[in-house]
C-alpha positions in Angstrom: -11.6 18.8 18.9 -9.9 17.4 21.9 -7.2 19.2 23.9 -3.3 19.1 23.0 -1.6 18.0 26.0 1.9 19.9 27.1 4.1 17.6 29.3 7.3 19.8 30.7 8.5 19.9 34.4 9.7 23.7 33.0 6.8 26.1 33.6 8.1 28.8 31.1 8.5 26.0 28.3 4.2 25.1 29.1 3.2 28.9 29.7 5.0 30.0 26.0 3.1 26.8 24.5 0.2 27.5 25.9 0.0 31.2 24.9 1.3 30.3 21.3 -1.6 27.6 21.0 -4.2 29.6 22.7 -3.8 32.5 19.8 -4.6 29.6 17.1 -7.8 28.2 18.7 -6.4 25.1 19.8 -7.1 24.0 23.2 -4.7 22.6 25.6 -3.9 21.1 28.8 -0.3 20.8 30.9 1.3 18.7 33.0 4.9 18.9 35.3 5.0 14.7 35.6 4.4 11.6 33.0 2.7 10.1 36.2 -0.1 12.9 36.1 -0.5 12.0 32.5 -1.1 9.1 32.8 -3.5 9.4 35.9 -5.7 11.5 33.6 -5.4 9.1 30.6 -8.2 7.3 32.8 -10.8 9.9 31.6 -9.7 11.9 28.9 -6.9 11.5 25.7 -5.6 14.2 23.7 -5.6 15.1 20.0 -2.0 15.4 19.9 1.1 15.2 22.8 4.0 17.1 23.3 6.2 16.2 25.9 9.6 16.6 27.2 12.5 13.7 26.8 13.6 14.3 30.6 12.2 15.0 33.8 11.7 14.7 36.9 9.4 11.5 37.7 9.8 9.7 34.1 11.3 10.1 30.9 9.9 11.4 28.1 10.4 7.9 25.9 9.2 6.1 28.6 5.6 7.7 28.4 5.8 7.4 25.0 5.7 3.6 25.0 3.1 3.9 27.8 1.0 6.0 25.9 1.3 4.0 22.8 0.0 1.0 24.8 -3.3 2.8 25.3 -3.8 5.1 22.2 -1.7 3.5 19.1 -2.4 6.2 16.6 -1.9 9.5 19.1 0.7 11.5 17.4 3.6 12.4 19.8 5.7 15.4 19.9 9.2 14.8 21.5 11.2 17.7 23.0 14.5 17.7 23.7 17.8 19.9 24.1 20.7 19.1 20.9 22.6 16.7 23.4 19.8 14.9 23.7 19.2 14.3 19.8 20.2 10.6 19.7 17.7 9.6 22.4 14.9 11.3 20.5 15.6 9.7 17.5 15.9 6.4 18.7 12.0 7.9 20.1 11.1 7.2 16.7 11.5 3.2 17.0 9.1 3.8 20.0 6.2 6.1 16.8 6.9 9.1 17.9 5.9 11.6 15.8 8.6 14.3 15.4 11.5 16.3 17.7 11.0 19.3 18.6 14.6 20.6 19.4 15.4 23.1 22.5 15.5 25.9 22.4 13.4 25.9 19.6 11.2 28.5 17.3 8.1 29.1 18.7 6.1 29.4 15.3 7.8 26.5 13.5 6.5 24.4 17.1 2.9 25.9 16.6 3.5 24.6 12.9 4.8 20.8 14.0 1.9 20.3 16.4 -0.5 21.9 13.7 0.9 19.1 11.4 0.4 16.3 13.9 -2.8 17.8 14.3 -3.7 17.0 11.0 -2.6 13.6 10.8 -4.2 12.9 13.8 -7.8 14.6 12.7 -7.0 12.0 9.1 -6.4 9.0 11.1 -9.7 9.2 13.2 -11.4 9.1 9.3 -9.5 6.6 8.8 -10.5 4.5 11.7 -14.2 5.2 11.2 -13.7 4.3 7.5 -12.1 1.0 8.3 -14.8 -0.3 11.0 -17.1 0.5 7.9 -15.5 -1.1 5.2 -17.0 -3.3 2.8 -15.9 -6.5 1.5 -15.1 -4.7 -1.8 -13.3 -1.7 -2.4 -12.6 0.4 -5.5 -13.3 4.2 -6.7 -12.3 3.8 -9.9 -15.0 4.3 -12.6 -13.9 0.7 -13.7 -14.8 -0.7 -10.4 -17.9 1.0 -9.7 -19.2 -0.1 -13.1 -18.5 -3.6 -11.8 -20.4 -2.6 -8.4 -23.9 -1.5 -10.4 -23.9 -4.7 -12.2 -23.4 -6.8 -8.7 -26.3 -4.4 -7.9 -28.3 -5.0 -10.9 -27.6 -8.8 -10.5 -28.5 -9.4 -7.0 -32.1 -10.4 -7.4 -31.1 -13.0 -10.7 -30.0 -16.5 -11.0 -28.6 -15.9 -14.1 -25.0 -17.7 -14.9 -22.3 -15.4 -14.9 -18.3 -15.3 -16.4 -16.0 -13.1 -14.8 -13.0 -12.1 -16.9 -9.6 -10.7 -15.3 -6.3 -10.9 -14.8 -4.8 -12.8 -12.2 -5.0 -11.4 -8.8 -7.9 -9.0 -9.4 -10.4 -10.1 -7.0 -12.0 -12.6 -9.5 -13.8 -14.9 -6.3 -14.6 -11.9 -4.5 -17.3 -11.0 -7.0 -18.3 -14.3 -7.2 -19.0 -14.2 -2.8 -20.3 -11.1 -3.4 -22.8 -12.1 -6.3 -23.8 -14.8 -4.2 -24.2 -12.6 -1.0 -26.0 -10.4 -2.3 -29.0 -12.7 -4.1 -31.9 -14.8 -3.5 -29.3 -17.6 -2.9 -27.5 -16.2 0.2 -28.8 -18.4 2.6 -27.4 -21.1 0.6 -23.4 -22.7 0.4 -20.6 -21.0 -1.7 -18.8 -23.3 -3.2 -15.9 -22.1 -4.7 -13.3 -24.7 -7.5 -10.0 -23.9 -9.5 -10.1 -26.3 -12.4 -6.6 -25.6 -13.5 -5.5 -26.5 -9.6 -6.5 -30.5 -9.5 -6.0 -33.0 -11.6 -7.6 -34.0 -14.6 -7.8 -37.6 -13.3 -9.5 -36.0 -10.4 -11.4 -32.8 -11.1 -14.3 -35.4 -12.8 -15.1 -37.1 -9.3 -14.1 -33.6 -7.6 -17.3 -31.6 -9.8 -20.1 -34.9 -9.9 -18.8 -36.9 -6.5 -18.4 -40.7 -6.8 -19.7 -43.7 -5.9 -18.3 -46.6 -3.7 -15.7 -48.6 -5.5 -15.9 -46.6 -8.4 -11.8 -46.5 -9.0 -8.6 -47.9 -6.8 -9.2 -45.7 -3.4 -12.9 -45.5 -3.6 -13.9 -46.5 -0.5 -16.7 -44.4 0.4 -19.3 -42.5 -1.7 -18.9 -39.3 -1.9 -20.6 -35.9 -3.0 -19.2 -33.9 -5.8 -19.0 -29.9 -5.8 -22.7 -29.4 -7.3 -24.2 -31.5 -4.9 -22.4 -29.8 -1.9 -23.7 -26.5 -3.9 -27.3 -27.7 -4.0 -29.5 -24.2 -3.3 -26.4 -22.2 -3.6 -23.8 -21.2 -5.9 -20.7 -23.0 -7.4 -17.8 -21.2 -8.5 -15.8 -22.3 -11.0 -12.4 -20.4 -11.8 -10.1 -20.8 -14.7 -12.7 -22.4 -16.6 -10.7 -21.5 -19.4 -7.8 -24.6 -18.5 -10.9 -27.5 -17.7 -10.4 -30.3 -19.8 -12.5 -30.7 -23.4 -13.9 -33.9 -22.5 -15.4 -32.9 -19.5 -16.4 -29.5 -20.9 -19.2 -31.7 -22.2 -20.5 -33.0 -19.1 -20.6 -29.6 -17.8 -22.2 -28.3 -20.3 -25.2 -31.1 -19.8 -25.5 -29.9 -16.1 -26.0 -26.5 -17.2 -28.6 -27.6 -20.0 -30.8 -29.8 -17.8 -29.5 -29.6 -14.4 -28.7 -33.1 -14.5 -25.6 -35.4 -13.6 -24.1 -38.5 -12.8 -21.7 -40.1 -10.2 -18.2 -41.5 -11.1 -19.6 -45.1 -11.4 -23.0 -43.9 -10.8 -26.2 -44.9 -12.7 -28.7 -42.9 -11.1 -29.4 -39.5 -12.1 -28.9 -36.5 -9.7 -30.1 -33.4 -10.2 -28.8 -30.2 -8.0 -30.2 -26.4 -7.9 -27.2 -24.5 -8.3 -26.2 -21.1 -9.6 -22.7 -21.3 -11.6 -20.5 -18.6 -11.9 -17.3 -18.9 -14.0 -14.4 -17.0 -14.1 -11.1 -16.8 -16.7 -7.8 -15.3 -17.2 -8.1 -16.2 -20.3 -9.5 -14.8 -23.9 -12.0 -17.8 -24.1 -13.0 -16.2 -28.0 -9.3 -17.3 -28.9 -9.9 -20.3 -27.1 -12.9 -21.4 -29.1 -11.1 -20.4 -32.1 -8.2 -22.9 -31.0 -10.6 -25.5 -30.7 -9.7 -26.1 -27.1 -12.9 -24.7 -25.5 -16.5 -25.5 -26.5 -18.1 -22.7 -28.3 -21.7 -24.0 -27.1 -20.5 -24.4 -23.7 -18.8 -20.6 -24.0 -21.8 -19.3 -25.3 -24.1 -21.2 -22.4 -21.3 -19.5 -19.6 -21.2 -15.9 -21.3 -24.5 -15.1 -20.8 -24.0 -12.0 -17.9 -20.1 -11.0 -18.4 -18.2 -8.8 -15.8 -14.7 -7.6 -17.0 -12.6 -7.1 -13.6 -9.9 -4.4 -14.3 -6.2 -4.7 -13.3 -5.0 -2.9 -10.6 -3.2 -0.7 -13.2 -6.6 0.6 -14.5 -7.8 1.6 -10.8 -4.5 3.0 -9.6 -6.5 6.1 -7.5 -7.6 2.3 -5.3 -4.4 1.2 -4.1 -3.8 3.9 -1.2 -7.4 2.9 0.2 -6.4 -0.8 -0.7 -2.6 -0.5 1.0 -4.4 0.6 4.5 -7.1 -2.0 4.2 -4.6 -4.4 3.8 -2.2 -3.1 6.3 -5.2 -2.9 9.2 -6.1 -6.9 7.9 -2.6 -8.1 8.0 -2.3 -6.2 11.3 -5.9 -8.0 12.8 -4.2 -11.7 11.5 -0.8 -10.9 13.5 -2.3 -9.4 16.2 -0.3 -6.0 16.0 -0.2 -2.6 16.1 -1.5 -1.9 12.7 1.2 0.3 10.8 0.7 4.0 9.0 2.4 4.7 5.4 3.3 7.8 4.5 1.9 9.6 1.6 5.3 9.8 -0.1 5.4 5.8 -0.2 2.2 5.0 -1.3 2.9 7.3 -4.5 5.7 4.5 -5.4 2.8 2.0 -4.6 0.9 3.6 -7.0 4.2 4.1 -10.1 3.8 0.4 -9.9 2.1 -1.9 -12.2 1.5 -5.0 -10.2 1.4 -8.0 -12.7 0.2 -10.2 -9.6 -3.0 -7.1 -8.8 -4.5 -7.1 -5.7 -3.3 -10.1 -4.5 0.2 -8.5 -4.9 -0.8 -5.7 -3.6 -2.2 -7.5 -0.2 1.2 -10.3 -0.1 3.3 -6.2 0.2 1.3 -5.1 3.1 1.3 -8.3 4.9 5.5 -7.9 3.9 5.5 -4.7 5.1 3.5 -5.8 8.9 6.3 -8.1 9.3 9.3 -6.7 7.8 8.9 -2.8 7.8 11.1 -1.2 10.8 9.1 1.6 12.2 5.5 2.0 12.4 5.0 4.5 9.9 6.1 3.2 6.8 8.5 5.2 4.7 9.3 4.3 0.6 12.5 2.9 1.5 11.0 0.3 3.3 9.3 -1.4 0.6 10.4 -4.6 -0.4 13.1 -5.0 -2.7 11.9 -5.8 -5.6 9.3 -3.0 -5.9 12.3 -0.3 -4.7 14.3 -2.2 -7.9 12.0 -0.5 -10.2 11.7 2.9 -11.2 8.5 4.5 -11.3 7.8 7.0 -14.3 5.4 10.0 -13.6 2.0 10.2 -13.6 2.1 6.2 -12.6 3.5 5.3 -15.7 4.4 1.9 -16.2 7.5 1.7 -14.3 10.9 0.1 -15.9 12.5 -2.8 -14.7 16.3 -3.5 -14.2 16.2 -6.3 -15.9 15.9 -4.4 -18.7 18.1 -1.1 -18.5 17.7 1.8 -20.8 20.8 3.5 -22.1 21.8 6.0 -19.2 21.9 3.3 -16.5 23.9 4.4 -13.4 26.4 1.5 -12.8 25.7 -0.1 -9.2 22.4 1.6 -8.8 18.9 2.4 -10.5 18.0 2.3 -14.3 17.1 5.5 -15.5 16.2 6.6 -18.9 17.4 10.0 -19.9 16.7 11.8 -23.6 19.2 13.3 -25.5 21.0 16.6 -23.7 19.8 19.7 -24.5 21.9 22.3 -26.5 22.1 24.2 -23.6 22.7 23.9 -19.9 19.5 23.5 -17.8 18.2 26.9 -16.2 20.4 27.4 -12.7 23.2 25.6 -13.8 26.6 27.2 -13.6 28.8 26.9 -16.1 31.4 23.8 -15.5 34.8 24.0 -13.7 33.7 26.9 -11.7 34.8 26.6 -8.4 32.7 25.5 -5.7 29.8 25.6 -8.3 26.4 23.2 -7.1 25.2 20.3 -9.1 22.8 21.5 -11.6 19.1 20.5 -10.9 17.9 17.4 -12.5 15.3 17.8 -15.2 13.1 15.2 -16.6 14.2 15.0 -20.2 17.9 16.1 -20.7 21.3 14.7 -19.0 23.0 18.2 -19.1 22.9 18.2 -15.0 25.5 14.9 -15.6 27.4 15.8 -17.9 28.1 19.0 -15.5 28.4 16.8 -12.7 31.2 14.7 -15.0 33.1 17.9 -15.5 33.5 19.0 -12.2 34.4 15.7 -11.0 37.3 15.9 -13.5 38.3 18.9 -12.3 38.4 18.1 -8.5 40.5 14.9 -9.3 42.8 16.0 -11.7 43.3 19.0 -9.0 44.2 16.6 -6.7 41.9 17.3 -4.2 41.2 15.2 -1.7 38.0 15.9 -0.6 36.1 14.9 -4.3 33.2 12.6 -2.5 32.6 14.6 0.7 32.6 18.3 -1.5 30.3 16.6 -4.4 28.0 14.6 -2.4 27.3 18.1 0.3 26.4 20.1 -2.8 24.1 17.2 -4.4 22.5 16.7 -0.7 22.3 20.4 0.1 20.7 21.2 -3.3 18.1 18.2 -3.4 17.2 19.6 0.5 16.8 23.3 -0.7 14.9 22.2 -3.5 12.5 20.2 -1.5 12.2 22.3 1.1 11.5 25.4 -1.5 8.6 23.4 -2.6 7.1 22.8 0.2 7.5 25.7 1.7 10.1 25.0 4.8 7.9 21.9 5.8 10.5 19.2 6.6 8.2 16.6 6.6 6.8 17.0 3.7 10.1 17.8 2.0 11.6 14.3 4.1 8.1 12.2 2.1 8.6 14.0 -1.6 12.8 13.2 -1.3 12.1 9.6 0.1 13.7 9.8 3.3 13.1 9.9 7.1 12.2 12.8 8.5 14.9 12.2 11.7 17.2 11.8 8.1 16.3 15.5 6.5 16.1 17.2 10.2 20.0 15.2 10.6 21.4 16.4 7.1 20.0 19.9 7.3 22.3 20.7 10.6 25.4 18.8 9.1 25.0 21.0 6.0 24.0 24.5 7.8 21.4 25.1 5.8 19.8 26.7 8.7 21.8 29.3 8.2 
């Protein structure tokens, strides 16, 4: 593991660093001057940096931008005394990737850089992961069911219907299918039925001939010949038209076709694959689709799940898509934290992966920082509230009983008999706001009765009193949990961590 790098013009501040870092293993190497960093940026680079916000030669911020330039995902430790505080958090805008406040405890620093550490060691996987991605990704059992039978296909010519949801990926099986078999060599043509006209998808599939209709001015090839030795990919098969359900059907039987206002037969050597939203047994049943021409299409059938059904995909998905939509820009590409791809995951995407990619290229443009927390998703997916264990999560449009006027729909069951455990009992003075549990309201109800009590008291402090003890329990709580790790504690609340770092001196709890 490479060395962590100690930038300080103090030489007490780098020798008690050093010492504290040398007794965990980790290696390290210091500097007095951001200029002699940077010299030695020419042959070497750290694992992690932590450097002070002013001294002599250069500021602190300043080397962070310069460093950034040259190594985007290094995680940067900022130091700086209290007074200091607003320039290190406006550090963050530059990705730093914590404070370290002076004077500060020597084992929760060792425990900060250990941290960046980490998330330095996980983005190198990261990277080597990404320069080896494929052009399909999915864990989920679902997905690699759909993998072994692109596997099993990839020596066949066999006609194949693909069945899913909007969004899924439908056409990226089909390339893939076609990359991967005897065909390769050959065109992809890909066609969405349901997008052109029925006046024009005839002359779109089989070409036409000169002078064939108003506008025909030149012949011209259809989609089958353009696919000749390939493959031609029809989706939404489900919305083509009966009437030329037919003529398909004869191409597929014989291999044979005609020209709008052609006479001469054509024949093309093409592989069709098909692909549907749609239940095309109910569509048989309606009489809308051809039952021989279903039957002739359904001979190899891949279902493609939702991305609801493969929800363990869409954190390796979100930073695929982040690093494409990053590539297309030409930006930095942009970190999410773990906390904010858990409400990724709470979601269930109605418009699949397709969604999912249109958020990340949202989030490249629109997201503030470069690590990107939950409340900088878009609106409408922070509109929602996810249930546990990425349930399905409940809109606002439709509001279970319980809704909080002005804010987020929340379902609550009926309150228990009893307060919930650690609650005192209501209109004690100065008592907190009674934890929140998942099925019972009592922790309202408490919160109701001691809002009473404050106003018909006449005191005139109400929102500030309340709205310390709710903050200052949630923080204690989180930080319980996690074991005094702010950062983590920050992720699982859903706030920055310059916001937890900020709320945790303004209500002393480090005291």
């Amino acid at each position: 593991m490479k060395p962590i790098w100690i930038v300080d013009d103090d030489q007490s501040i780098r020798f008690v660093l050093e010492k504290a870092l040398a007794r965990e293993q980790f290696a390290t190497r210091s500097f007095s001057n951001p200029r002699d960093v940077l010299t030695a940026l020419d042959d070497d680079e750290p694992q992690v940096l932590v450097s002070d916000i002013r001294m002599p030669g250069g500021s602190g911020i300043d080397l962070l931008a310069k460093v950034k330039q040259r190594l985007p995902g290094l995680p940067v430790i900022i130091m700086t005394a209290y007074s200091d505080l607003d320039s290190a958090v406006s550090a963050f805008q530059g990705g730093a990737f914590e404070y370290l406040p002076k004077p500060f405890d020597l084992p929760k620093a060792v425990e900060l850089i250990r941290r960046a550490v980490d998330e330095s060691l996980r983005e190198q996987v990261r990277d080597i992961a990404q320069a080896q991605m494929p052009e399909m990704l999915g864990q989920a059992p679902a997905m690699q069911d759909v993998f072994r039978a692109i596997g099993r296909l990839s020596q066949s010519n066999v006609t194949v219907l693909i069945t899913g949801e909007s969004g899924s990926g439908k056409e990226l099986v089909a390339r893939a299918l076609h990359k991967h078999s005897p065909r390769a060599a050959g065109p992809f043509i890909a066609i969405n039925t349901a997008a052109i006209p029925k006046d024009l998808l005839e002359s779109e599939l089989f070409g036409h001939e000169r002078g064939a209709f108003t506008g025909a001015q030149t012949t011209r090839r259809g989609r089958f010949e353009q696919a000749d030795e390939g493959t031609l990919f029809l989706d939404e098969i489900g919305d083509m038209p009966f009437d030329l359900q037919t003529r398909l059907l004869r191409v597929l039987s014989d291999g044979q076709f005609y020209r709008v206002g052609g006479h001469q037969p054509l024949k093309a050597n093409v592989r069709v694959i098909a692909a549907t939203h749609q239940n095309l047994e109910q569509r048989v049943r309606e009489g809308a689709f051809r039952e021989d021409l279903f039957h002739r299409l359904n001979v190899i059938r891949l279902r493609l799940p939702p991305l609801r059904e493969r929800r363990e995909d869409i954190a390796g998905l979100t930073r695929f898509f982040l690093a494409k939509s990053a590539k297309e820009l030409g930006v930095e590409a942009k970190r999410i934290t773990e906390a904010a791809l858990e409400r990724l995951m709470g979601f269930d995407f109605p418009g699949n992966v397709r969604q999912l990619e249109n958020v990340c290229h949202w989030l490249t443009v629109m997201a503030p920082a470069q690590v990107i927390e939950p409340k900088d998703l878009p609106p409408e997916l922070l509109s929602e509230v996810p249930l546990q264990g990425g349930a399905a999560p409940q809109s606002l449009a439709a509001p279970a009983a319980g809704e909080v006027p002005g804010g987020a729909a929340m379902a609550w069951a009926p309150a228990p008999t009893a307060p919930p455990p650690g609650a005192l009992p209501a209109g004690e003075a100065g008592a907190p706001v009674a934890p929140a549990h998942a099925n019972g309201q009592g922790w309202l109800q408490d919160l109701q009765r001691e809002a009473r009590r404050l106003l018909e008291s006449g005191d005139p402090q109400v929102w500030d009193t309340l709205t310390r003890q709710f903050e200052g329990q949630l923080i204690h709580t989180a930080l319980e949990i996690t074991r005094g790790r702010r950062i983590e504690a920050a992720h699982k609340l859903g706030i920055g961590r310059n916001t937890i770092t900020r709320k945790i001196q303004e209500l002393g709890l480090d005291d």
